[in-house]
C-alpha positions as CSV (number, residue, x, y, z in Angstrom):
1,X,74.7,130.2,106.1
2,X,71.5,128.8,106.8
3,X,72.6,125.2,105.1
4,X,75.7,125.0,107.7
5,X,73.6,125.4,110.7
6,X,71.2,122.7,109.4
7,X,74.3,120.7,108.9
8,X,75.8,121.6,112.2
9,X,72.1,120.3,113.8
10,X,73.1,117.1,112.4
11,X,76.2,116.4,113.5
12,X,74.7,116.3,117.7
13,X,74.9,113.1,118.6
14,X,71.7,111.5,120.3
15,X,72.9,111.7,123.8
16,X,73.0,115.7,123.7
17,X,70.1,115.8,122.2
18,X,68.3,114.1,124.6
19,X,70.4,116.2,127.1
20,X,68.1,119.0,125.2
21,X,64.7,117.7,124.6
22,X,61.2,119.2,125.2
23,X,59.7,116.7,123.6
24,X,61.0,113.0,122.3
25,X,58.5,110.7,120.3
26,X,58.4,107.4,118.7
27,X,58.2,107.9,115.3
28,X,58.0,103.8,114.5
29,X,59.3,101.3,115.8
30,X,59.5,98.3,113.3
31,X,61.8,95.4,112.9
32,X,65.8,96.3,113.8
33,X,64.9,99.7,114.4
34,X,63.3,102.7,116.3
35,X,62.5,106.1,115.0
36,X,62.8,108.9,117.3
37,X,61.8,112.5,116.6
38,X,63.8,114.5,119.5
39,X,62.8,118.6,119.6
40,X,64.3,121.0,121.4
41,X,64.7,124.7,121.5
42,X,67.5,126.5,120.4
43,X,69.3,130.1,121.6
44,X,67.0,131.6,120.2
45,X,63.2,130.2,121.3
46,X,62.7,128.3,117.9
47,X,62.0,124.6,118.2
48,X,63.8,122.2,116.0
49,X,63.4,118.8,115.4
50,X,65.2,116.2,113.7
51,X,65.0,112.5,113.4
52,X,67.3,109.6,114.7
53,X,67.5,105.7,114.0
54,X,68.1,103.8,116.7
55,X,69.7,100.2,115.7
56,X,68.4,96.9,118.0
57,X,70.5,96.4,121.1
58,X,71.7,100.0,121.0
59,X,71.7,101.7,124.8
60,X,70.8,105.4,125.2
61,X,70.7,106.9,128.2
62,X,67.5,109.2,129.7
């Protein structure tokens, strides 16, 4: 059960996530491509974290 909820985590796309954050850091930023490491809190207090690749020329919004 634990394995679907990690792959449930992944399937967010970046714009929720960001809709969640507590905390959203650069991981690297080299090249064609930024690293962000976006952690929130889920229902139940624990913070997760997980990792996205953001392509050049890509538009996210704050």
């Amino acid at each position: 059960m634990e394995k679907s909820l990690q792959q449930k985590i992944q399937e967010k796309p970046i714009q929720d996530r960001i809709k969640q954050a507590s905390c959203i850091t650069v991981e690297s930023a080299l090249r064609n491509k930024v690293i962000l490491n976006i952690s929130w809190y889920d229902v139940h207090g624990e913070e997760q974290t997980q990792k996205y690749t953001i392509s050049a020329g890509s538009v996210i919004e704050f």
